[in-house]
C-alpha positions as CSV (number, residue, x, y, z in Angstrom):
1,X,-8.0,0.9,-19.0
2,X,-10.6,-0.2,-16.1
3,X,-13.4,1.5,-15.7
4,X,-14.5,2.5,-11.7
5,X,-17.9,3.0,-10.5
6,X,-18.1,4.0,-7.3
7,X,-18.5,1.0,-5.2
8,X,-15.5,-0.1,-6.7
9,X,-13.7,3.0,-5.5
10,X,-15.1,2.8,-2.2
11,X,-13.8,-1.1,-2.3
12,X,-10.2,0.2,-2.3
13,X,-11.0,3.2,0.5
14,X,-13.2,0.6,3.0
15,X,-11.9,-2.9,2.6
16,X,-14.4,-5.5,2.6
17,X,-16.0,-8.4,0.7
18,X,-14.7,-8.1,-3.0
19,X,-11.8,-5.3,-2.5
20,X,-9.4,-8.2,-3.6
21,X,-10.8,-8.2,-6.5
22,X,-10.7,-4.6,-7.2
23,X,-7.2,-4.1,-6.0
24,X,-5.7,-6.9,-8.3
25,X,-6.1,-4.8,-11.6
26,X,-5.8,-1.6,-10.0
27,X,-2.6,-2.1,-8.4
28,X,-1.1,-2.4,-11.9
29,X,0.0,1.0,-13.4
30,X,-3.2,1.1,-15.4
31,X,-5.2,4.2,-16.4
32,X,-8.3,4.6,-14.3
33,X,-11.5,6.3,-15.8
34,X,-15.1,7.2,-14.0
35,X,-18.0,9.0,-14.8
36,X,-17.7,12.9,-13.3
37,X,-20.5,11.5,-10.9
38,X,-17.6,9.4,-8.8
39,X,-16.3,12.4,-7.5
40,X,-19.6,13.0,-5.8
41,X,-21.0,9.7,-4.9
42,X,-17.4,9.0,-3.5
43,X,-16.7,12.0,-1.3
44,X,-20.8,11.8,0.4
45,X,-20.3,7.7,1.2
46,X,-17.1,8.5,2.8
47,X,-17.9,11.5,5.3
48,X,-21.3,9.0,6.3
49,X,-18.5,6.1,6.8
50,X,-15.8,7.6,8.0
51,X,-15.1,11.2,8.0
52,X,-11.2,10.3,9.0
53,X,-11.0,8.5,5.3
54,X,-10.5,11.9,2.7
55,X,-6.8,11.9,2.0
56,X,-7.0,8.4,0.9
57,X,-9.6,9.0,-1.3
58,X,-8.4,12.2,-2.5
59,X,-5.2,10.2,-3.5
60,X,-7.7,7.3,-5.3
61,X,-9.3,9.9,-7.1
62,X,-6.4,11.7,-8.2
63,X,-5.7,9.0,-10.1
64,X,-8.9,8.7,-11.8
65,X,-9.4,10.3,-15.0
66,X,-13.1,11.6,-14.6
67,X,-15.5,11.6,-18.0
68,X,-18.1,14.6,-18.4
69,X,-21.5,13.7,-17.9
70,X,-22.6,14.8,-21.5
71,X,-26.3,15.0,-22.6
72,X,-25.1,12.1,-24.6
73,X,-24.4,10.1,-22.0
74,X,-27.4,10.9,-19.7
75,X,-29.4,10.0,-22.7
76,X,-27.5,6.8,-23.1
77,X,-28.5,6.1,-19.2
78,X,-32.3,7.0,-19.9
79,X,-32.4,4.2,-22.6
80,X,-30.7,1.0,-21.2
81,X,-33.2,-1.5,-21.6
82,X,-32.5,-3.2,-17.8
83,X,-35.4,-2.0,-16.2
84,X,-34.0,-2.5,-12.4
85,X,-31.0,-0.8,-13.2
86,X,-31.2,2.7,-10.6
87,X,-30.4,5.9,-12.2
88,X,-26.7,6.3,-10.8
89,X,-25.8,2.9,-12.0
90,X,-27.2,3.7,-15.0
91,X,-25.3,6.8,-15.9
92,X,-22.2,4.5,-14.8
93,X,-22.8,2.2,-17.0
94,X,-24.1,4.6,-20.1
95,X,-20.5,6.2,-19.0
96,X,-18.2,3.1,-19.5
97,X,-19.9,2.2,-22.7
98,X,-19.1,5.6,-24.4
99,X,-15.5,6.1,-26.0
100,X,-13.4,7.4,-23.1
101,X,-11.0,9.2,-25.4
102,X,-8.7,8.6,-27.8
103,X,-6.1,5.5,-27.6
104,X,-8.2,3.7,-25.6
105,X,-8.4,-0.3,-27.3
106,X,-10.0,-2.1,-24.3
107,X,-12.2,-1.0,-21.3
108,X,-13.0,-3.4,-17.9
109,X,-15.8,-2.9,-16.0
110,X,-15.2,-3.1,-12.6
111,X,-18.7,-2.7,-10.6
112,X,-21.2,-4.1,-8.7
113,X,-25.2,-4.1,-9.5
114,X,-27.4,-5.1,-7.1
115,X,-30.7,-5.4,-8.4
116,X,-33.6,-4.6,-6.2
């Protein structure tokens, strides 16, 4: 299982520095999982890059499996100790931490923080 925050996503959508590296595990028939906030963050930074770009993305996303943005997971964001770490990244990372379901025995991260 490989959990996708959305610069990862956008990795495979606009190719650029580090997309190799995303598309190697992704590539595989792996389950994908993201926080519900993907969907969002995904479908505003591709209209600003390249409105053209949906039907990939829609086809990406399609094969995410999105997890609820829960009070406990917002909560989980609002207490990470990294003090750099912006809110969005935060709720990503509160997100991958959290049990994404059952049958799940290993998550990788896949992201990118960039600190300030």
């Amino acid at each position: 299982m490989i959990y996708l925050d959305t610069s990862a996503l956008l990795k495979l959508v606009f190719p650029e520095e580090g997309s190799d590296a995303v598309a190697k595990p992704v590539s595989a028939d792996v389950d994908m999982v993201s926080s519900e906030l993907l969907l969002v963050e995904a479908r505003r930074g591709t209209a600003r890059r390249a409105p053209g770009r949906p039907p990939r993305l829609d086809l990406l996303l399609g094969r995410v499996e999105l997890i609820e943005m829960s009070r406990a997971v917002l909560e989980a964001a609002s207490r990470l100790e990294e003090p750099m770490l912006r809110t969005l990244d935060a709720i990503h990372v509160a997100t991958a931490l959290s049990d994404p379901g059952p049958g799940s025995v290993e998550n990788e991260v896949v992201a990118r923080w960039t600190g300030p």
